[in-house]
N, C-alpha and C positions, 0 to 999 in steps of 0.2 A: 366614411360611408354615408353619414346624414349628408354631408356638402355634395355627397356624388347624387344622390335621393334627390334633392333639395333644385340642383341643377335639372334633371331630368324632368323636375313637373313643371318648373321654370320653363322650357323647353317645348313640352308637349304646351301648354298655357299661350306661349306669344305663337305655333304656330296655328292654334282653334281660331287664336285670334286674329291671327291675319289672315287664314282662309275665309272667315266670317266676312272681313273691312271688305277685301276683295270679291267676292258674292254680291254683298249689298252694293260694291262700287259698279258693277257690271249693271247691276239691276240697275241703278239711279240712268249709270249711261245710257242704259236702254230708254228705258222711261226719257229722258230729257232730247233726245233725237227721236221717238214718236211723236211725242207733243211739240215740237218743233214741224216735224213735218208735215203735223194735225194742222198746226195756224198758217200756214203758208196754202193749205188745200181750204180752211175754211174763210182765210182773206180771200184768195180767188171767187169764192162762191160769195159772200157779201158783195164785191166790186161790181161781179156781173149780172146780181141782180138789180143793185141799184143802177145799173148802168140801162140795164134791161127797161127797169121802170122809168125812169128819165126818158131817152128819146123818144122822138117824136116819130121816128122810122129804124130799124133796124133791116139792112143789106147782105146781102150776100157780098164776099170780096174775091178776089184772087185766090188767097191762100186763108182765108178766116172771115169774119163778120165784122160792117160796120153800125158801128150808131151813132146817128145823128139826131139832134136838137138843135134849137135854134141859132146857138152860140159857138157849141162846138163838134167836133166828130172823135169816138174815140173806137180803136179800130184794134182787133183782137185776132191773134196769128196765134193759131194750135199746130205742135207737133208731136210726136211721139215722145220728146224727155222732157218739152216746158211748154208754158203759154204765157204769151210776151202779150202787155198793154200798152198801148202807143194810144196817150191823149199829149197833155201837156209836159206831163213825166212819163216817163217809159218806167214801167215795172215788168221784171220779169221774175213768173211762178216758175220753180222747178216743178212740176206736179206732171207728172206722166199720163199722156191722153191715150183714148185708144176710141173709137169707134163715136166721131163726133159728125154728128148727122143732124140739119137745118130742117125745115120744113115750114109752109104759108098755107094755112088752111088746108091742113093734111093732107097735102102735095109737098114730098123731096123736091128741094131745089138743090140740086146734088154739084151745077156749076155756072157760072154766069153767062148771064143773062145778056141783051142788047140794050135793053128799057130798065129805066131802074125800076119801074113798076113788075115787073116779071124778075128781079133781086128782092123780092120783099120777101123779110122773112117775121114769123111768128112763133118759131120754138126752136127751140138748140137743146138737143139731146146728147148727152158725151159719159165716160165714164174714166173716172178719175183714180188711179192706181196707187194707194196707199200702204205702203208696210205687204205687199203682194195681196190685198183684198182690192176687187175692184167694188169704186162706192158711184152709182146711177146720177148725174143730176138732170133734172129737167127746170128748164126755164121756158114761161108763155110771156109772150107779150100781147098786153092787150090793147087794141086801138081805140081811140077816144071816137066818138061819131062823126067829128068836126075833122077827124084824119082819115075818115074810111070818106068823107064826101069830098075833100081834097083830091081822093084818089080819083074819081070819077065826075069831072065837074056835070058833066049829064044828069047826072044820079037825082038831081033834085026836081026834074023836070017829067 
């Protein structure tokens, strides 16, 4: 009778405990695939702001935005399940876009242009779908003087 006792709390004991292992294993999973899918959305947002701040002009493209600087052009393609960076390495974000809208002196440039003066862009507005929360980014770019009188060699006269 005590060995049949003895067995049965034995019993109840490893299964508390392996429901507990399994709980907190679910939770870790969870937890280690958000914060994976956090650094992958918050590298995207670092890249395109530095990227943002560096050139010298940012374009409207085909299917995405370019930036150019004096050296290089690195050129950015949003879709609905990634957004792909093409400079010298191609990185591609899984990060889900939805509603990614350009604009140059709060005028939509909604598609290109003939002049690349009339592809200039000054803000990229988009929202980035994480874990089912959509999260807002805005990025401005701002032109140095010496690039806004580029644009208009008249301008000085």
């Amino acid at each position: 009778m005590e060995v049949t006792i003895t067995m049965l709390i034995s019993a109840i004991l490893i299964g508390i405990t392996y429901t507990a292992f399994s709980i907190i294993s679910r939770s870790y999973h969870s937890f280690d695939n958000k914060h994976k899918d956090m650094a992958v959305v918050l590298r995207l947002d670092e890249l395109l702001q530095k990227d943002f701040n560096r050139a010298e002009i940012v374009l409207k493209d085909t299917d995405g935005i370019a930036m150019m600087d004096s050296s290089r052009i690195i050129k950015y393609r949003f879709t609905s399940d990634y957004v792909l960076r093409i400079g010298l390495v191609i990185d591609t974000f899984k990060v889900k876009t939805d509603s990614v809208s350009t604009a140059f002196e709060n005028t939509m440039v909604n598609e290109m242009k003939a002049d690349e003066e009339g592809n200039r862009l000054d803000e990229l507005d988009m929202n980035a779908t994480l874990q089912n929360e959509k999260i807002p980014y805005h990025y401005h770019k701002i032109y140095s003087s010496a690039n806004l009188i580029n644009r208009n060699p008249n301008a000085l006269n």
